[in-house]
C-alpha atoms as a printed R data frame, in Angstrom:
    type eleno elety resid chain resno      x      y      z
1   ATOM     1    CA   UNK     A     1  0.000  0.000  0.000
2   ATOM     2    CA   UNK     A     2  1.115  3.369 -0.934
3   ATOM     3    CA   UNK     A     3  2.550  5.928  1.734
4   ATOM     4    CA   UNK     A     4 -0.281  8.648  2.300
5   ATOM     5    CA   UNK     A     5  1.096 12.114  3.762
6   ATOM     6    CA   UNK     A     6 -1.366 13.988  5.857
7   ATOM     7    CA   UNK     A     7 -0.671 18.080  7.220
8   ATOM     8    CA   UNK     A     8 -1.071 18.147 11.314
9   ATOM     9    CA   UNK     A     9 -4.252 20.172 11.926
10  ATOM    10    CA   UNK     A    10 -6.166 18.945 14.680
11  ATOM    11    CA   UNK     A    11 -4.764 17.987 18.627
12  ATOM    12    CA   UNK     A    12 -5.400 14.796 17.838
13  ATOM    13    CA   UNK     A    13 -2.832 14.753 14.797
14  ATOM    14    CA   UNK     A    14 -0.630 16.305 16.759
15  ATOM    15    CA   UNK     A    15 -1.061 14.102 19.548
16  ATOM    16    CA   UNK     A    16 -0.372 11.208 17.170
17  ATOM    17    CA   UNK     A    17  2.947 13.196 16.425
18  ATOM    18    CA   UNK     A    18  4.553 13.590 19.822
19  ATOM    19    CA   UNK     A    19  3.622  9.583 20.597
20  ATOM    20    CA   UNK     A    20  4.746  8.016 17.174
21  ATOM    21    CA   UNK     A    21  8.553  7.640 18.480
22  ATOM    22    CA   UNK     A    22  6.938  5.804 21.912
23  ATOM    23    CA   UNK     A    23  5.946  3.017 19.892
24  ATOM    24    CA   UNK     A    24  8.851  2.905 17.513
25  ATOM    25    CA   UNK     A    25 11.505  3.053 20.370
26  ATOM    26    CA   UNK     A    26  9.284  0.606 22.114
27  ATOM    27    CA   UNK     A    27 11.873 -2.203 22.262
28  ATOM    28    CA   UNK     A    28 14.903 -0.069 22.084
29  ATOM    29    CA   UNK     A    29 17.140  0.480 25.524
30  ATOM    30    CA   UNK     A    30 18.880  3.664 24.038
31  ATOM    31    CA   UNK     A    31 16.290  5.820 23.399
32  ATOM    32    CA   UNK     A    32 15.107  8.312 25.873
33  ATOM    33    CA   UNK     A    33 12.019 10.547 25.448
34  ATOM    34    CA   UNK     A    34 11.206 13.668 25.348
35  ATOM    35    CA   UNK     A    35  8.449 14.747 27.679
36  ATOM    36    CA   UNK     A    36  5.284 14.902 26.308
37  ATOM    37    CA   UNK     A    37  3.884 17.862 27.447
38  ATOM    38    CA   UNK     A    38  7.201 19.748 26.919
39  ATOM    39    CA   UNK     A    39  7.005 18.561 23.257
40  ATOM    40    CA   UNK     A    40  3.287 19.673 23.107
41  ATOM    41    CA   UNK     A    41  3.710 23.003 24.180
42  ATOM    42    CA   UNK     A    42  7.077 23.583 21.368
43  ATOM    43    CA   UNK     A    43  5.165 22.339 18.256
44  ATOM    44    CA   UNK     A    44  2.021 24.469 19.287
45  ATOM    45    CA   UNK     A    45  3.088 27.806 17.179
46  ATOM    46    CA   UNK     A    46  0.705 29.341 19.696
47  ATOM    47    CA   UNK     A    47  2.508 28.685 22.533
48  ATOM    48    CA   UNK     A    48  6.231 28.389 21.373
49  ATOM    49    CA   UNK     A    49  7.593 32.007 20.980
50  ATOM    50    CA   UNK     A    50  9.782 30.797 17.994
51  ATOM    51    CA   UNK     A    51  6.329 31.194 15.960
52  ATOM    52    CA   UNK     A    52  6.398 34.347 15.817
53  ATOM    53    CA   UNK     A    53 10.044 34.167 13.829
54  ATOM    54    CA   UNK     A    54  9.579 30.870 11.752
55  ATOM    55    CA   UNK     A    55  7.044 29.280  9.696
56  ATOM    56    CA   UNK     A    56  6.226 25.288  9.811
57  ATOM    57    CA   UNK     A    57  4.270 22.481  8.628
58  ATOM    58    CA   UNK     A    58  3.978 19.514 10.773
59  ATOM    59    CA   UNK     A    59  3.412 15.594  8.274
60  ATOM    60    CA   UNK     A    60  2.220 12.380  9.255
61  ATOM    61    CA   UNK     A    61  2.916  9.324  7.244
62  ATOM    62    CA   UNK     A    62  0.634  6.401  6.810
63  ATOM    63    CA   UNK     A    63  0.375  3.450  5.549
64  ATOM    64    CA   UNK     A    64 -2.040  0.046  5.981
65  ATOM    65    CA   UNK     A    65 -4.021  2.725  8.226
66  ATOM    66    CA   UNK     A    66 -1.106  3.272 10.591
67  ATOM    67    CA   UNK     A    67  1.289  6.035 11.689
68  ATOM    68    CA   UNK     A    68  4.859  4.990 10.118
69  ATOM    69    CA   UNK     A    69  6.659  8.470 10.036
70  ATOM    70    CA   UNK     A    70  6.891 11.883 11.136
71  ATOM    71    CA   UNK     A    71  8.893 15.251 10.071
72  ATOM    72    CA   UNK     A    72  8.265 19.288 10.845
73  ATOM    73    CA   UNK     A    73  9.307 21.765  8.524
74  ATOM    74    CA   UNK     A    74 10.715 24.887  9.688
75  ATOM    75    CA   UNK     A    75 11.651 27.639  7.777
76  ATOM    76    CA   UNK     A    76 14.225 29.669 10.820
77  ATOM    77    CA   UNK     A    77 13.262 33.615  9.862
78  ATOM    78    CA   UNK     A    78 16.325 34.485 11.689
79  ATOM    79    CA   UNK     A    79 18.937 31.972 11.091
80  ATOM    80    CA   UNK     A    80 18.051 32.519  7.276
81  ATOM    81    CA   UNK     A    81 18.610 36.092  7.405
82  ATOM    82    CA   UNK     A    82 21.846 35.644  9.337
83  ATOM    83    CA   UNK     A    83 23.511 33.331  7.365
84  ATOM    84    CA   UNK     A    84 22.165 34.878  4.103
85  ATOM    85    CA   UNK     A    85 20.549 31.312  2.847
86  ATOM    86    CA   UNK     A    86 17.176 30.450  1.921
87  ATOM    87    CA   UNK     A    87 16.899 26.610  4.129
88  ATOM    88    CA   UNK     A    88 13.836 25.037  5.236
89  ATOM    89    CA   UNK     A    89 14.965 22.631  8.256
90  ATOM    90    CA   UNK     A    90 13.663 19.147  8.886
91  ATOM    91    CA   UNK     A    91 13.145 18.106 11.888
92  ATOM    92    CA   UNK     A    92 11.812 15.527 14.896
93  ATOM    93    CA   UNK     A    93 11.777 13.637 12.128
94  ATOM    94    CA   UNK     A    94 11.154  9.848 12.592
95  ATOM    95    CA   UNK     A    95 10.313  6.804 10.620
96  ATOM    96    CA   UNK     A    96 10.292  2.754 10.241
97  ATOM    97    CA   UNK     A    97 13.111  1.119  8.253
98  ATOM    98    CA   UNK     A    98 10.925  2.089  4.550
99  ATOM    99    CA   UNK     A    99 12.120  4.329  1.873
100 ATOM   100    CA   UNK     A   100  9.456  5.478  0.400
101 ATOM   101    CA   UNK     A   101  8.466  6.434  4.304
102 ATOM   102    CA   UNK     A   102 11.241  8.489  4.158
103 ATOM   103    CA   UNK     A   103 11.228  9.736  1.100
104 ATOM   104    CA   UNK     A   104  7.737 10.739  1.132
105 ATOM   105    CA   UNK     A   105  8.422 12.337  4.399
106 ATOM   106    CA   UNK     A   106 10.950 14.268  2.935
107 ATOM   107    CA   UNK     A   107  9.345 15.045 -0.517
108 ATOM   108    CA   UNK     A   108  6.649 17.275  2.092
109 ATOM   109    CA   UNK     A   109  9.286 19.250  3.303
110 ATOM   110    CA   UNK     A   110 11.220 20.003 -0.017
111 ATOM   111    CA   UNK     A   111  7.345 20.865 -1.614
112 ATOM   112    CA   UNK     A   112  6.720 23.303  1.863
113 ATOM   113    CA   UNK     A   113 10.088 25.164  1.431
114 ATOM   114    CA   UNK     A   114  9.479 25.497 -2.477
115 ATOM   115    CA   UNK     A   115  6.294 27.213 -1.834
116 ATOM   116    CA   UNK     A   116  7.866 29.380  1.004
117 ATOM   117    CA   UNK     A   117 10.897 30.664 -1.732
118 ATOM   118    CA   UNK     A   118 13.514 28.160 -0.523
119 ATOM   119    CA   UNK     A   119 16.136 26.715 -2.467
120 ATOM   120    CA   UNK     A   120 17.628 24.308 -0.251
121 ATOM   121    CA   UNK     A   121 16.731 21.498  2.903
122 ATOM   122    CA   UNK     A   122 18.692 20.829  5.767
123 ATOM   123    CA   UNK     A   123 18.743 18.515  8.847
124 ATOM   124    CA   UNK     A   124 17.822 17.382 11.576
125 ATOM   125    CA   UNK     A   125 17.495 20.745 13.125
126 ATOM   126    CA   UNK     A   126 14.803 22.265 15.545
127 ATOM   127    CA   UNK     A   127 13.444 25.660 16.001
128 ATOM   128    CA   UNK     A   128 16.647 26.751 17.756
129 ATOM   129    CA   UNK     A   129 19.627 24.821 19.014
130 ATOM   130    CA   UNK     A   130 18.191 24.284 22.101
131 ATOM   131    CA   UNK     A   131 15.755 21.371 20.056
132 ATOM   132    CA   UNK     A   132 16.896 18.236 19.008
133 ATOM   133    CA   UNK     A   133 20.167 18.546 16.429
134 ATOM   134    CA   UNK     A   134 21.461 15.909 14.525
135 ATOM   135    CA   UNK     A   135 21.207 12.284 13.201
136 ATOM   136    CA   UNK     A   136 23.319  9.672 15.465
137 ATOM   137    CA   UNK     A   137 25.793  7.922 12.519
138 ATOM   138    CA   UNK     A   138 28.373  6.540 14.876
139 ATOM   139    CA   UNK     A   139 27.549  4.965 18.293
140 ATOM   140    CA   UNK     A   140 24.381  2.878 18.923
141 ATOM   141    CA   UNK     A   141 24.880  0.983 21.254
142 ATOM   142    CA   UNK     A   142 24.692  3.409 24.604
143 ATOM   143    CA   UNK     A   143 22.047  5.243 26.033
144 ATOM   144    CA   UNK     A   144 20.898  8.359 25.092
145 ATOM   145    CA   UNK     A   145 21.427 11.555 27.237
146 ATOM   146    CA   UNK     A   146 18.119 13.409 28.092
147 ATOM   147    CA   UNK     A   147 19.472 16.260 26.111
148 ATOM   148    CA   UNK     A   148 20.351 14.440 23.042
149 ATOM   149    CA   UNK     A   149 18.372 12.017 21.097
150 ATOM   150    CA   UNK     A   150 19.003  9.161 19.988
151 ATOM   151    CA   UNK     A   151 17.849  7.603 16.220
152 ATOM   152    CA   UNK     A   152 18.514  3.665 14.674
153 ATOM   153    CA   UNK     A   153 21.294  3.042 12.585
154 ATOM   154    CA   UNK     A   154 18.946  3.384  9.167
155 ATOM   155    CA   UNK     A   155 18.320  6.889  9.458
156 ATOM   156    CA   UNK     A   156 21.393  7.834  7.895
157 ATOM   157    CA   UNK     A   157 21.124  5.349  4.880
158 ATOM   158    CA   UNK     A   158 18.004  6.707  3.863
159 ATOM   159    CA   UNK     A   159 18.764 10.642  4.015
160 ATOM   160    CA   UNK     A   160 21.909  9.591  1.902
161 ATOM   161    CA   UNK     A   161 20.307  7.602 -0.474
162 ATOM   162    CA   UNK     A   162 18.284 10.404 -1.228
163 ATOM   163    CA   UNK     A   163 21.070 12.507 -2.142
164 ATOM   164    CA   UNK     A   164 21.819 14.549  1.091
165 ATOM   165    CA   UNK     A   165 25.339 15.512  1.835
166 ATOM   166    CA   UNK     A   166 26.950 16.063  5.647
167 ATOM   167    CA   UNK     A   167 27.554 19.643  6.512
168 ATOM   168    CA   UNK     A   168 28.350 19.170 10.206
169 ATOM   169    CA   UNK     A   169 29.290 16.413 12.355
170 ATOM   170    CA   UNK     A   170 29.291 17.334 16.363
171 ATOM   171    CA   UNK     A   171 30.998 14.557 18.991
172 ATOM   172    CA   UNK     A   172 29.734 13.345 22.087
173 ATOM   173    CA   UNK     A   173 32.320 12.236 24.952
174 ATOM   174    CA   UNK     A   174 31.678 10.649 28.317
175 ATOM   175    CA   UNK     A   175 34.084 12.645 30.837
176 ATOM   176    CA   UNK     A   176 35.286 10.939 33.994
177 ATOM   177    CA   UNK     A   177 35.063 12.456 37.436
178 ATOM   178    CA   UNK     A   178 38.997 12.725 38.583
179 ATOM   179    CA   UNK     A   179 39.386 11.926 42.275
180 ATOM   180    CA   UNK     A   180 40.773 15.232 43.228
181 ATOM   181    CA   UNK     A   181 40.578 18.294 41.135
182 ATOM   182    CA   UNK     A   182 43.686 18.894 38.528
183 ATOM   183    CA   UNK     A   183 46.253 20.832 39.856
184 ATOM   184    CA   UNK     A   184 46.544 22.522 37.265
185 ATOM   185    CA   UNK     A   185 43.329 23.918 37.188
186 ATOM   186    CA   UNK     A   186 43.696 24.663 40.497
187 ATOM   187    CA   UNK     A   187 46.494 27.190 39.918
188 ATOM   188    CA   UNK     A   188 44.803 28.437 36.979
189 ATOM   189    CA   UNK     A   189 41.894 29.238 38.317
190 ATOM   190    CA   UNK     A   190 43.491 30.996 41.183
191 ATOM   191    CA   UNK     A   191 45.649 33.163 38.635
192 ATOM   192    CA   UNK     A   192 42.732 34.116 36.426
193 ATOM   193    CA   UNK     A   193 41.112 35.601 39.682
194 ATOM   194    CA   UNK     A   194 44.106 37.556 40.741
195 ATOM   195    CA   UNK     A   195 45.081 38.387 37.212
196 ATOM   196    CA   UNK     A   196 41.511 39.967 36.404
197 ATOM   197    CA   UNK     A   197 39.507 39.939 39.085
198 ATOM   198    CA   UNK     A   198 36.747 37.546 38.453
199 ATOM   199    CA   UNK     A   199 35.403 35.386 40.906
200 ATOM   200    CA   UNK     A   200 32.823 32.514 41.078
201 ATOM   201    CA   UNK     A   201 29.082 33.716 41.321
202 ATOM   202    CA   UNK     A   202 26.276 30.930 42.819
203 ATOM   203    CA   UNK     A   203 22.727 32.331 42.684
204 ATOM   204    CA   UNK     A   204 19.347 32.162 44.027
205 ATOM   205    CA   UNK     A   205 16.027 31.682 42.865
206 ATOM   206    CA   UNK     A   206 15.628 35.208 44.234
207 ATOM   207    CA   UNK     A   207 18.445 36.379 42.289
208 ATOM   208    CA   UNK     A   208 17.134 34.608 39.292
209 ATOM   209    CA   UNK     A   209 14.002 36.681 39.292
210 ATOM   210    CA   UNK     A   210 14.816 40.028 40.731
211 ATOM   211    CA   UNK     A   211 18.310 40.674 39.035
212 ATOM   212    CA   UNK     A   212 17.209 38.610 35.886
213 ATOM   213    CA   UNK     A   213 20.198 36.325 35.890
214 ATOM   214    CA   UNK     A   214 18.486 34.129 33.719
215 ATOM   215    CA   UNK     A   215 18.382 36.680 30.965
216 ATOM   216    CA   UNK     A   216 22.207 37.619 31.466
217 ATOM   217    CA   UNK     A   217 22.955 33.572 31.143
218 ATOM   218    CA   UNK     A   218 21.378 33.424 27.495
219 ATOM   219    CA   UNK     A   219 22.411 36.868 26.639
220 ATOM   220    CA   UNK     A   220 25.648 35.482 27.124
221 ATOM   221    CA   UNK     A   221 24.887 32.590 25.093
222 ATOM   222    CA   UNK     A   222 23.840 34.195 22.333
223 ATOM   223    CA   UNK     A   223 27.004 36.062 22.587
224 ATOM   224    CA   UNK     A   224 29.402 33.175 22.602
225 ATOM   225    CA   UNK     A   225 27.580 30.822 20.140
226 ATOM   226    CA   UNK     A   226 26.561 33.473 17.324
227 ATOM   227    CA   UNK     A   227 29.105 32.474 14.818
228 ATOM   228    CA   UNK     A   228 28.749 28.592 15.466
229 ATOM   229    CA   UNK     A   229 26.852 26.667 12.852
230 ATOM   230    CA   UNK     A   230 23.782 27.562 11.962
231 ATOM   231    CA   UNK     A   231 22.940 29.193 15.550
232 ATOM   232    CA   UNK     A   232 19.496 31.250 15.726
233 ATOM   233    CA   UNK     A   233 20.450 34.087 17.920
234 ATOM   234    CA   UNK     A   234 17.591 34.168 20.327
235 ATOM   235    CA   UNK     A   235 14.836 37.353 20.957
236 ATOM   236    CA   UNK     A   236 13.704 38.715 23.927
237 ATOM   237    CA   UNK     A   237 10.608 36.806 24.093
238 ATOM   238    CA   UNK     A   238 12.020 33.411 23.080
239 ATOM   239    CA   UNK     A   239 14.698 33.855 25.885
240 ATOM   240    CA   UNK     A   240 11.808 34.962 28.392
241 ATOM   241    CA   UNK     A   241  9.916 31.546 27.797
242 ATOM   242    CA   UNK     A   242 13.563 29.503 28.338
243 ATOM   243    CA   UNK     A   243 14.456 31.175 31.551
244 ATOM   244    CA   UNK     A   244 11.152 30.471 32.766
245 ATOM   245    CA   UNK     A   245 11.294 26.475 31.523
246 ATOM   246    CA   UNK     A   246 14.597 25.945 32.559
247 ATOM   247    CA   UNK     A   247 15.313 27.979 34.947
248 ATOM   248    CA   UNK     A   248 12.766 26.370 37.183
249 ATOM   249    CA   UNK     A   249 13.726 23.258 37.059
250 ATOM   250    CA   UNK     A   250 17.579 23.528 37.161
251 ATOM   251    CA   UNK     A   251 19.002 22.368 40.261
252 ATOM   252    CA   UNK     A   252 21.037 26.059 40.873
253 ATOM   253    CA   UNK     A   253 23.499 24.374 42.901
254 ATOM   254    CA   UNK     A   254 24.921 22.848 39.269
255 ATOM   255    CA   UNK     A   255 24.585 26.407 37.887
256 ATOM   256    CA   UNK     A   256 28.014 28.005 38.138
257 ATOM   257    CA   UNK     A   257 29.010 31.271 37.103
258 ATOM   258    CA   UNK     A   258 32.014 33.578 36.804
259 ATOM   259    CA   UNK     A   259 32.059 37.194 36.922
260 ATOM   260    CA   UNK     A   260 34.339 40.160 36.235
261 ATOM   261    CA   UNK     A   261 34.978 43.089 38.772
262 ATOM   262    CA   UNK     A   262 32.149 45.237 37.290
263 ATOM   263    CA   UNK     A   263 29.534 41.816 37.944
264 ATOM   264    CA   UNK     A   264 29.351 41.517 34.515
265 ATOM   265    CA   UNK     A   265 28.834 37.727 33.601
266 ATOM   266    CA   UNK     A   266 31.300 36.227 31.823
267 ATOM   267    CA   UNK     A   267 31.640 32.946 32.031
268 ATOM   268    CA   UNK     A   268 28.662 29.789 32.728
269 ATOM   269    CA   UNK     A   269 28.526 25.933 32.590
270 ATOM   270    CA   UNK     A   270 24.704 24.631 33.050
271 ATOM   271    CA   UNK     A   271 24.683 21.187 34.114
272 ATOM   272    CA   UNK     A   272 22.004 18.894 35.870
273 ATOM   273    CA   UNK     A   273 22.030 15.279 36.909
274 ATOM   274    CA   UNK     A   274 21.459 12.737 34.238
275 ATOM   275    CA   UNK     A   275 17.299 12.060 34.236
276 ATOM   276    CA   UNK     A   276 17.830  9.859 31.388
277 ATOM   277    CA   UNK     A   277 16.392  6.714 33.108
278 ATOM   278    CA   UNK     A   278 13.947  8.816 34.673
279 ATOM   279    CA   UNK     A   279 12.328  9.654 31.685
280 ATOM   280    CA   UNK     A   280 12.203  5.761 30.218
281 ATOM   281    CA   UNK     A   281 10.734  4.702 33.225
282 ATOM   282    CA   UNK     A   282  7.998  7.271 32.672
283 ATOM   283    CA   UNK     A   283  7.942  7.506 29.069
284 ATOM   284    CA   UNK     A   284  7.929 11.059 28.747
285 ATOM   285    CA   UNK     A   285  4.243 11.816 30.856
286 ATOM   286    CA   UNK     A   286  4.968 13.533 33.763
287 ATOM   287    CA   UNK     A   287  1.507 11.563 35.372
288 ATOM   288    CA   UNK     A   288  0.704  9.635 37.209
289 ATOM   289    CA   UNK     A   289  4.624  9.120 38.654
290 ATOM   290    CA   UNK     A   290  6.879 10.373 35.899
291 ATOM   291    CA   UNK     A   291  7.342 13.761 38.552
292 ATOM   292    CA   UNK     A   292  8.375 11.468 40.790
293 ATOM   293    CA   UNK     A   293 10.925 10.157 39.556
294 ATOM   294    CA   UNK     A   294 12.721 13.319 37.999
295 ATOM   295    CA   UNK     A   295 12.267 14.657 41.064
296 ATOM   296    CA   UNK     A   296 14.468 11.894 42.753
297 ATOM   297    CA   UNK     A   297 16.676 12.025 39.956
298 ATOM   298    CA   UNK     A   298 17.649 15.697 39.703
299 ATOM   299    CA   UNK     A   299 17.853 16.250 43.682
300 ATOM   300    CA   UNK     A   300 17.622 13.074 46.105
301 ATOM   301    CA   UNK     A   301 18.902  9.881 44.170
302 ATOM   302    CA   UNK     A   302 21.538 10.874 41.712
303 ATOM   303    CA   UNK     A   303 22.272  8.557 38.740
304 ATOM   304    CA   UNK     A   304 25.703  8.033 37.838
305 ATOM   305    CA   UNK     A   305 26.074 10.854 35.148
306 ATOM   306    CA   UNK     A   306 25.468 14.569 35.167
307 ATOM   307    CA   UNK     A   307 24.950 16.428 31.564
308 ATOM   308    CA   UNK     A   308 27.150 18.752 30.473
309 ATOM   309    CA   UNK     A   309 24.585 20.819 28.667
310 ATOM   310    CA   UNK     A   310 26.571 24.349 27.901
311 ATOM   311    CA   UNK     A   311 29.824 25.637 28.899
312 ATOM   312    CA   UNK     A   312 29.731 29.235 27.298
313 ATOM   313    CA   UNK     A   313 32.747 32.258 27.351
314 ATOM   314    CA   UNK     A   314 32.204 36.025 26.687
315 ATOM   315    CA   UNK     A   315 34.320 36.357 23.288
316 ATOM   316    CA   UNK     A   316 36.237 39.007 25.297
317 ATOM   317    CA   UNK     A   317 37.650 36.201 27.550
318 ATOM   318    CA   UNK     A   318 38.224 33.107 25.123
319 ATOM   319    CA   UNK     A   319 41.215 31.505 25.196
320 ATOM   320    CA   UNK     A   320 42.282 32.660 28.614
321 ATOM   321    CA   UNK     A   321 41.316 29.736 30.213
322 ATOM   322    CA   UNK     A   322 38.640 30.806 32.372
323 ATOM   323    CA   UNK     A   323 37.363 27.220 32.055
324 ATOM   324    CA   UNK     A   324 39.783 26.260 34.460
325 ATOM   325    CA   UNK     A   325 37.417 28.803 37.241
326 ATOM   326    CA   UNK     A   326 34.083 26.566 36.343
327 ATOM   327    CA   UNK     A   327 36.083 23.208 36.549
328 ATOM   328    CA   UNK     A   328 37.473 24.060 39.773
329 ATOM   329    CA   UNK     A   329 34.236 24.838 41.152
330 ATOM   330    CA   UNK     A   330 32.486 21.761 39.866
331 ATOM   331    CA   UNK     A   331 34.416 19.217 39.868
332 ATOM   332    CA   UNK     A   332 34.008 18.996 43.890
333 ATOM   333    CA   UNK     A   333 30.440 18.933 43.734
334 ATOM   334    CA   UNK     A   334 30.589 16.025 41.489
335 ATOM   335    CA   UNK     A   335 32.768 14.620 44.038
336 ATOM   336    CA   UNK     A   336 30.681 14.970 46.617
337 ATOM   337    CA   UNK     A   337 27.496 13.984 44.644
338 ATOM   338    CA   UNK     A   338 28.804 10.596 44.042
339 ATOM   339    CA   UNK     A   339 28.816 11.166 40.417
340 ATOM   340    CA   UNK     A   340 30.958  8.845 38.080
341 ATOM   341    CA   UNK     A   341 31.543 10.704 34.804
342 ATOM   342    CA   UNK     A   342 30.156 13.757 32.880
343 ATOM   343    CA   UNK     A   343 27.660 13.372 29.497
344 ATOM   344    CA   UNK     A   344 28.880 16.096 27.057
345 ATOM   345    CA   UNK     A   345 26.922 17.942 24.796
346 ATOM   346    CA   UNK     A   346 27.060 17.695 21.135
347 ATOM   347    CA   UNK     A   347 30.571 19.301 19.757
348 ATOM   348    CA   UNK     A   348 31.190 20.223 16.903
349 ATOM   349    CA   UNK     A   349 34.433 18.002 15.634
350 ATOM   350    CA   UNK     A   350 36.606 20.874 14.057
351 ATOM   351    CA   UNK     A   351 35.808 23.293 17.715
352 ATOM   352    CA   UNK     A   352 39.409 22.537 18.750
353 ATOM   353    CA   UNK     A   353 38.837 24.649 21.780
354 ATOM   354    CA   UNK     A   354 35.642 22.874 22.949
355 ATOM   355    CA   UNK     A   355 37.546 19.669 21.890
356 ATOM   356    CA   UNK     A   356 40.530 20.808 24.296
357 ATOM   357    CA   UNK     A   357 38.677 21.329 27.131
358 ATOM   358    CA   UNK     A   358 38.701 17.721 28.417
359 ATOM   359    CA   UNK     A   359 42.722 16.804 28.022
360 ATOM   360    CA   UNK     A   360 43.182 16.668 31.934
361 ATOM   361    CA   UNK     A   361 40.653 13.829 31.925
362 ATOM   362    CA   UNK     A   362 40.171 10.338 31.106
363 ATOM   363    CA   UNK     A   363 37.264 10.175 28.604
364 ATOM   364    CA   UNK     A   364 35.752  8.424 25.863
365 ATOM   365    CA   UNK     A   365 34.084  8.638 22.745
366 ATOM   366    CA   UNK     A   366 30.323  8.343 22.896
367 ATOM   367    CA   UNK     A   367 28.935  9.341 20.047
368 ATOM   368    CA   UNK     A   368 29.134 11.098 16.550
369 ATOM   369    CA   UNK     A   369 25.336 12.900 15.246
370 ATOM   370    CA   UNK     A   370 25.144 14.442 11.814
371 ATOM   371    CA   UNK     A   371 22.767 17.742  9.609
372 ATOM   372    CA   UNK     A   372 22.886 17.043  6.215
373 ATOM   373    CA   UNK     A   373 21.373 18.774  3.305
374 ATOM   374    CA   UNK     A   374 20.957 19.323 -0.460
375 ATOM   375    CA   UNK     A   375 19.735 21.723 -2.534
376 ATOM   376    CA   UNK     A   376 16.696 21.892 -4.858
C-alpha cells in the first residue's frame, strides 16, 4: 500500500505526532524521550515564541491505516537572514526502516520550502539549538542523554540515499570524574582571579528573578555561540519563555558562574544530573509518577552521570582559560554527589577549543550525530 502524507491540523494529529517515536523506540534500551507535554507546548506555534520568527508544517505518514513516520518543517526567519541562505529545516523527524516512508516524508518538506521561496533542505534541526540537532551515525549501542536524542542506525542510509550531503558532524564524549581536582586547574583558576579579578558567582532563585540572571545567562549565550553553525540568535521573548522552563527546574546548585569586577557575567557551565532513566521509566508523561521520579533524579537519588549541557565564554575572555574557574568549582560537587563521569553535549568536531577542554581527563568517545542537506 502506498505511503499517504497527511498536514497536522487537529490535537489529535498532533497528539499522534509527539507519541509516534513511543511506539517505535518501544523495544529499544537507548532511546530516551522527550516529555510529552514539553514537546506539546514547542510544536504548538501558539505557545512556542519561535512562531512568531519561523514558519512550519507539521506531516504524518501512513500506511495500511497506521502512523509509520513523522517530520516538521521549519523555515528559521532568523537563522536565514543571518547566514544569508534560503533553508527550510527538517526536523523531529522519525520513521520505520521504509524508503518510500522516508522519502515521502521528505518530498513534504522540499514541496513546503518550495512554496515558502527556498532553495535548499537541511537537517535534523529544531526551532533553535536548544531542540533536538542531529542524526546519530556513529555509536548505537549506549544510552541516550536526556538532552540528546538518539535515532537507529537506518536513518542515515536513507537521508543519503536520497542525495543529502553532511555539513556538520558534532561529537559526544563521556568525561570521567577525577578523584581530586587537577592541579593545574587549580592554579589556573586561582591566577585568572588575581590576574583579572573575576570570581565565582552561585545564585538564588531570588536572584534569578529580581536581578534577571536568567536573561544575562542566554544573553551570554547568544554572545558566545553566534558564529557557530547555523545558531538562531535568540529574541527577547524566546529567551523569556527559556528562563522560565529551565530555569525552574535547574538544580542552581549545578549552575556556576564567573564574573568580572564590574559583575558583569562572563563565564557559565549549566549542568544537571542525568534524568535519562527517569524519563524511560515514565515515558515522557509527567503523570501519574513520571514527577516522581525526575524529582528523585535531579535532587535526592543521583544517577551516575550529570549532563554537560553548555559551557559558554564572553568572546572578550576566550582563550584565557577561564574554564579552568568553572572546573574548579564543579568538579568537587561532582565529588561529593557521588557522580561517576560527565555526558557532554554535542561538539562540533573541528571546535578545537571545545575539543581541548577535556585533556586533563580520562574520557571516551560516545557518540558522533550528523545535519545534512541538499539543494533543490
Amino acid at each position: 500500500m502506498s505511503v499517504i502524507i497527511q498536514t497536522v491540523e487537529s490535537r489529535k494529529q498532533l497528539r499522534a505526532f509527539v507519541k509516534f517515536p513511543l511506539d517505535l523506540y518501544k523495544r529499544c534500551p537507548y532511546y530516551v524521550p522527550n516529555i510529552y507535554s514539553d514537546e506539546m507546548s514547542t510544536l504548538d506555534p501558539q505557545k512556542n515564541p519561535m512562531g512568531k520568527y519561523s514558519r512550519s508544517r507539521k506531516f504524518l505518514a501512513y500506511k495500511d491505516g497506521k502512523v509509520v513516520g513523522r517530520v516538521i518543517a521549519i523555515i528559521n526567519e532568523i537563522a536565514n537572514k543571518k547566514w544569508d541562505h534560503k533553508e527550510v529545516r527538517f526536523g523531529w523527524m522519525d520513521f520505520i526502516d521504509d524508503p518510500d516512508v522516508s522519502k515521502a516524508l521528505l518530498e513534504a518538506v522540499i514541496a513546503f520550502g518550495k512554496e515558502q521561496g527556498m532553495t535548499s533542505i537541511v537537517g535534523p534541526l529544531g526551532f533553535t539549538d536548544f531542540d533536538n540537532e542531529g542524526c546519530v551515525v556513529e555509536g548505537f549501542d549506549d544510552i541516550s542523554s536526556f538532552a540528546l536524542k538518539y535515532n537507529y542506525p537506518y536513518y542515515a542510509a536513507h537521508f543519503e540515499a536520497l542525495g543529502f550531503q553532511k555539513v556538520n558532524d558534532w561529537l559526544e564524549y563521556r568525561i570521567f570524574v577525577p578523584e581530586a581536582v587537577p592541579d593545574k586547574v587549580v592554579r589556573a583558576s586561582k591566577m585568572l582571579s588575581e590576574r583579572y579579578g573575576l570570581r565565582i558567582r552561585k545564585i538564588t532563585r531570588k536572584e534569578v528573578r529580581k536581578e534577571q540572571y536568567g536573561q544575562k545567562v542566554f544573553d551570554l549565550i547568544n554572545r558566545s555561540y553566534s558564529e557557530l553553525f547555523d545558531f538562531t540568535v535568540l529574541p527577547p521573548e524566546v529567551i523569556d519563555s527559556y528562563v522560565e522552563t529551565y530555569m525552574g527546574l535547574l538544580d542552581l546548585k549545578f549552575i556556576t558562574l564567573v564574573e568580572d569586577p564590574q559583575g558583569k557575567l562572563v563565564a557559565v557551565a549549566l549542568t544537571m544530573p542525568s534524568i535519562a532513566h527517569a524519563v524511560q521509566k515514565s515515558r515522557g508523561y509527567m503523570f501519574p509518577l513520571g514527577w516522581w521520579y525526575l524529582l528523585k533524579s535531579m535532587f535526592f537519588k543521583y544517577e551516575d552521570a550529570l549532563e554537560l549541557l553548555m559551557i559558554a565564554v564572553d568572546p572578550e575572555y576566550r582563550n584565557r582559560g577561564v574554564h579552568a574557574m568553572l572546573f574548579n568549582e564543579i568538579i568537587p560537587n561532582l565529588i561529593k554527589g557521588g557522580f561517576q563521569y560527565g555526558e557532554s553535549n554535542a561538539e562540533m568536531e573541528d571546535n578545537a577549543s571545545v575539543q581541548n577542554l577535556w585533556n586533563l581527563y580520562r574520557k571516551e568517545f560516545k557518540r558522533r550525530r550528523r545535519v545534512y542537506a541538499k539543494n533543490f
